[in-house]
C-alpha positions in Angstrom: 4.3 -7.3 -37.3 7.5 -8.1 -38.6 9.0 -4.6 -40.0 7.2 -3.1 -37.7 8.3 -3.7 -34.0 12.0 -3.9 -32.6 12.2 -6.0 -29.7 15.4 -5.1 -27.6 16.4 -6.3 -24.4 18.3 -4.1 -22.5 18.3 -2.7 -19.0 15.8 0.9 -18.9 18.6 2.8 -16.8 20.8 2.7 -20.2 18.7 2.4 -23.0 19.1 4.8 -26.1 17.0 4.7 -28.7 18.2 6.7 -32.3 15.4 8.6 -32.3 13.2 10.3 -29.9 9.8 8.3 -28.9 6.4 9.6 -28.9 5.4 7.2 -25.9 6.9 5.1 -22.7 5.2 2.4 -21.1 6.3 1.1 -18.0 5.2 -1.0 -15.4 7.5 0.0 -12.1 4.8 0.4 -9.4 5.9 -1.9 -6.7 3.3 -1.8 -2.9 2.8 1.6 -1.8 3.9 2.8 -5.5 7.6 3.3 -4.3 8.5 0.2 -2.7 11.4 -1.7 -5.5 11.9 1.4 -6.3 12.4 1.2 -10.1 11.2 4.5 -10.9 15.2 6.1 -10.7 15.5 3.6 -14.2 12.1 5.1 -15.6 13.6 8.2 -15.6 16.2 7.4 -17.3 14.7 6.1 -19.9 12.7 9.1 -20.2 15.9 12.1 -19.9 17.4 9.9 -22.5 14.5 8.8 -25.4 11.2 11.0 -24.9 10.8 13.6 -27.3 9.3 17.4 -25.7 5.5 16.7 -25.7 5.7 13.1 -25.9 4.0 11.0 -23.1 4.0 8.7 -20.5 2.1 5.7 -19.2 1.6 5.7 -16.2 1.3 9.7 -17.1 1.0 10.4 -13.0 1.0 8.4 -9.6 -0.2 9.3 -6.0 0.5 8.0 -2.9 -2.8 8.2 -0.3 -3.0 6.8 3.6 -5.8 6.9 6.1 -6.4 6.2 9.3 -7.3 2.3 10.4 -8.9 0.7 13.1 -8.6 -3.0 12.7 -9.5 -5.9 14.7 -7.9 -8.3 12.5 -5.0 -6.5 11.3 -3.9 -5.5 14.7 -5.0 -8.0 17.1 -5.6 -11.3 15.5 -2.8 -11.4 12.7 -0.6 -8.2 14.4 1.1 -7.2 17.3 -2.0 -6.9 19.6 -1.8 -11.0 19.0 0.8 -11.0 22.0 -1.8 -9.6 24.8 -3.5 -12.8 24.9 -1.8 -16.1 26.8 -0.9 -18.5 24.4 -0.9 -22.4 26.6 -1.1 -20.0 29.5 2.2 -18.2 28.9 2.5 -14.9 29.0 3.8 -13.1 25.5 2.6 -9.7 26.2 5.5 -8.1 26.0 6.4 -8.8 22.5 3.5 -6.9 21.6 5.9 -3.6 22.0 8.8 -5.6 19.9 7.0 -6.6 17.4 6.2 -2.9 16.7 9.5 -1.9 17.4 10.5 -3.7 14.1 8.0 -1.4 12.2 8.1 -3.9 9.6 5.4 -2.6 7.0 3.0 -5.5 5.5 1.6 -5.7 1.9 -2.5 -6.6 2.9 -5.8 -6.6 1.8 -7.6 -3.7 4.6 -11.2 -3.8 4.5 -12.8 -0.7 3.5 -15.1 -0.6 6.5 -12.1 -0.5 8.6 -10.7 3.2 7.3 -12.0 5.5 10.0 -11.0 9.0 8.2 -11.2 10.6 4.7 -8.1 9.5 2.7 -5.4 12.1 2.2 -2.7 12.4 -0.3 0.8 12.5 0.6 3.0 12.4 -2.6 2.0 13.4 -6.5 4.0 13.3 -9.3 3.6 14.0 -13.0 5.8 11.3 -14.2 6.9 13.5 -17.6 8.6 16.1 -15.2 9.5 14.4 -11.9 12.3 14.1 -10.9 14.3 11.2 -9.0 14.1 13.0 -5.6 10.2 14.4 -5.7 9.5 10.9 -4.5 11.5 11.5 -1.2 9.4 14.0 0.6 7.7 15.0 4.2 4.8 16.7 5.8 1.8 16.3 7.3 -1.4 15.2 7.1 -4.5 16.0 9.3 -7.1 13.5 9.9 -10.4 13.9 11.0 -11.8 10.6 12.4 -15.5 9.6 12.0 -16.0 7.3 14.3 -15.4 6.0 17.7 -12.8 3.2 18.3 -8.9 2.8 18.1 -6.6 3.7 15.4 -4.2 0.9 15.2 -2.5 1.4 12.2 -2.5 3.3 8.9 -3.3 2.0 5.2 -1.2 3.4 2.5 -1.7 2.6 -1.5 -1.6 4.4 -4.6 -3.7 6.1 -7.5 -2.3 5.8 -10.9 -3.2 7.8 -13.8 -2.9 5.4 -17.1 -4.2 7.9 -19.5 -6.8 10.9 -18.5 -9.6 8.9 -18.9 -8.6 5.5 -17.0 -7.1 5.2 -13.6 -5.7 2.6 -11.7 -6.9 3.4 -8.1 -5.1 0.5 -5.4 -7.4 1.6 -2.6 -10.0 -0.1 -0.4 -12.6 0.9 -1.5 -12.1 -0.4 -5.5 -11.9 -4.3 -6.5 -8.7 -6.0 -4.9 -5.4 -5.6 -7.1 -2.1 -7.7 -7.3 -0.8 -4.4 -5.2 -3.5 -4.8 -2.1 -2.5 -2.1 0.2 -0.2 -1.4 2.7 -0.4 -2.1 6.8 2.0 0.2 9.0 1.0 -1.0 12.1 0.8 1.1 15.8 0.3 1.5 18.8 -3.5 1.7 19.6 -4.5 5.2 20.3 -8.2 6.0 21.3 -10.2 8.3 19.5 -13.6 9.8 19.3 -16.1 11.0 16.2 -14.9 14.5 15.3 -11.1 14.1 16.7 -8.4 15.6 14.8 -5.1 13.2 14.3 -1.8 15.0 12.9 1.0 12.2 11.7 4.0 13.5 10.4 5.9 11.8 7.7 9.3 11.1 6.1 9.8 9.0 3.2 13.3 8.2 2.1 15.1 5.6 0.5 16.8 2.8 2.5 20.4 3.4 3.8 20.5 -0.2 3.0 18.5 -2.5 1.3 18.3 -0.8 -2.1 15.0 -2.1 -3.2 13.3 -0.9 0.0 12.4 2.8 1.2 11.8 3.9 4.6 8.7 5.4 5.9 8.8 7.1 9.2 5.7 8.4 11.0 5.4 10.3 14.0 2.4 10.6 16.3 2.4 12.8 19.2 5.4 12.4 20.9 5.7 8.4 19.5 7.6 7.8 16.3 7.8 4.8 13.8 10.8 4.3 11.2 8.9 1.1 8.8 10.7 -0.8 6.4 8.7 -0.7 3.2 9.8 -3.8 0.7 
């Protein structure tokens, strides 16, 4: 392919090509789409080299979440692991810190364990979004199918590679490199036919600049996670 490909290696948030390009690839999906949160240098790239009309791969991305009620996730490999004495000390109370760090977990959550139809959250068209769409809030109504306890909530994402093929991180398609994502909580009982309202706010990090923050709010109880 010589005379036919340029290879240049240079960093995405500066690159200038001399003329206009037809198509971008990029691979910056990172755990619930956002987290590394390369997509700032993706645009870029695009302000800077895509010509009007000209494409992009991923062309779209949306973020999804659903409800989850989770024996393992929660109380084997979670924070529900502390209500049980371990050498007959008692640990309980770390249950309530270990939530209290809201630390959001990259996972593989069983389909059988989502207890409400999925519900989408953000959507972009990646050849017109712009660096702040991502950072957005809301709500999302749930309405649970079956008894049990919602523990925690599953968030992944759908990509759109071209109209035709899609790259769907949920769990109910074959596992990916991306899994899904675990934001544990504090169980809350429900029955078949209840309605759950979570409120959410996704920002960026004050801090770590490859994480975002994803805070959720149910009832009167709130959650700020680290996703990263």
């Amino acid at each position: 392919m010589a005379g036919k490909i340029d290879v240049v290696n240079a960093n995405a948030s500066n690159f200038d090509v001399v003329e206009p390009v037809d198509l971008i690839v990029s691979e910056w999906l990172g755990h619930f789409g956002f987290a590394e949160t390369m997509l700032d240098d993706v645009i870029n790239c695009r302000d800077a080299n895509l010509k009007d009309g000209g494409r992009m791969l991923p062309s779209g991305v949306e973020l999804m979440m659903a409800p989850v009620d989770s024996k393992v996730l929660y109380e084997i490999e979670g924070p529900g692991f502390w209500k049980d004495k371990v050498h007959g000390i008692d640990f309980s109370h770390l249950e309530r810190r270990e939530l209290q760090q809201a630390l959001a977990i990259k996972t593989e959550i069983p389909a059988a364990d989502i207890v409400a139809e999925p519900q989408g959250l953000v959507k972009l068209d990646l050849a017109k979004a712009a660096k702040d769409d991502v950072w957005q809030h809301g709500k999302l109504r749930f309405k649970i199918d079956r008894d049990g306890k919602i523990n925690g909530f599953a968030g992944w994402f759908v990509a759109e590679l071209t109209p035709s093929v899609i790259l769907d991180t949920s769990p109910f398609q074959a596992t990916t490199h991306w899994m899904q994502t675990y934001f544990a909580i504090a169980p809350i009982p429900v029955k078949a036919g209840d309605e759950l309202e979570l409120s959410y706010d996704l920002t960026r990090h004050p801090i770590e600049p490859r994480s975002l923050m994803m805070n959720l709010t149910i009832g009167d109880t709130s959650y700020g996670f680290t996703v990263g």
